[in-house]
C-alpha positions in Angstrom: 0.0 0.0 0.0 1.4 3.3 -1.0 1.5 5.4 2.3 0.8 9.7 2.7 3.9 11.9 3.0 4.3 12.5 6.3 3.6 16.6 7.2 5.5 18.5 4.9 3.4 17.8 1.3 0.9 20.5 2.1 3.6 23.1 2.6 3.2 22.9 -1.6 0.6 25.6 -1.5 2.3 28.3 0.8 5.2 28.4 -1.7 2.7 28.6 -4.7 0.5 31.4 -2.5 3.9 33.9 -1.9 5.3 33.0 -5.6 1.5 34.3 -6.5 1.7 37.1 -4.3 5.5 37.8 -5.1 4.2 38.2 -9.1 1.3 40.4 -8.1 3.9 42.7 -5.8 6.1 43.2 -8.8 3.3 44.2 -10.8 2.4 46.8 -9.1 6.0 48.2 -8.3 6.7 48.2 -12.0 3.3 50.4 -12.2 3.9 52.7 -9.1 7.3 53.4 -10.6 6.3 54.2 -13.9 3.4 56.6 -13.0 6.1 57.8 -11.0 9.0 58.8 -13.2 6.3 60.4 -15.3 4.9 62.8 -12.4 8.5 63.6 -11.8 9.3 64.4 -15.5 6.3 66.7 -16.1 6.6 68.3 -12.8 10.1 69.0 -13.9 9.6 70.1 -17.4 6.8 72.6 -15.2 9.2 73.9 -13.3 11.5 74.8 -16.2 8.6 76.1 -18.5 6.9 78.3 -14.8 10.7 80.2 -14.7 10.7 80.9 -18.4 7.4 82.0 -18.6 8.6 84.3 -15.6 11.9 85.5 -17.2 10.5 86.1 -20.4 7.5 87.5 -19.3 7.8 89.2 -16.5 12.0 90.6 -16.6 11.7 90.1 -20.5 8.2 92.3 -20.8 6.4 89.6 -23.7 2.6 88.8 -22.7 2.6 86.0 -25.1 5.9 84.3 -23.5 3.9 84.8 -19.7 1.1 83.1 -21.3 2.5 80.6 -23.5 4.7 79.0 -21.4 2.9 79.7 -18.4 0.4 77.8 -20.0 2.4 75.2 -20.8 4.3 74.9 -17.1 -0.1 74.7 -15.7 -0.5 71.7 -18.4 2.5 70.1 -17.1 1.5 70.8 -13.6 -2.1 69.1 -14.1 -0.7 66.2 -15.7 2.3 65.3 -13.2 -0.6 65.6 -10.7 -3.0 62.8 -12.7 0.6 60.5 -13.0 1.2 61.0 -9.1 -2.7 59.9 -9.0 -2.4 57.0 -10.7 0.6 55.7 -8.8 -1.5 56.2 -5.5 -4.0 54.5 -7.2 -1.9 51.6 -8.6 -1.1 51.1 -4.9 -4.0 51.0 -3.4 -6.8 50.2 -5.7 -9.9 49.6 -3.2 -9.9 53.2 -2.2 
């Protein structure tokens, strides 16, 4: 008669169930980071765009440089915001 492992054969599924988990956790690194990187990016590229449309249209006395590229440094604003969103949101998905 063929006789049942004795204890350890139902530690099978606890290694499958953190592997699982494991995959799941890398998942959503990769997807925090990304969103990430691109908040960082367009908050940067804000930054830079908010000075020039401050040196060129404040010091520099050109309406259409103030609103241009302030424009521009608002878009970039509003968008790094909706990346940092989404990372939140990648994180924690239930809330």
């Amino acid at each position: 008669m063929i006789r049942k492992p004795a204890g350890e054969w139902q530690r099978e599924q606890a290694v499958i169930t953190t592997a699982r988990r494991a995959a799941v956790g890398g998942v959503v690194a990769a997807r925090t980071t990304m969103h990430a990187f691109r908040g960082v990016v367009c908050w940067g590229f804000a930054l830079l765009w908010g000075f020039a449309a401050l040196a060129g249209g404040i010091l520099g006395g050109s309406l259409p440089t103030l609103i241009g590229a302030g424009g521009m440094a608002l878009g970039a604003a509003w968008l790094g915001n909706r990346a940092f969103a989404r990372a939140r949101s990648a994180i924690a998905p239930d809330r």
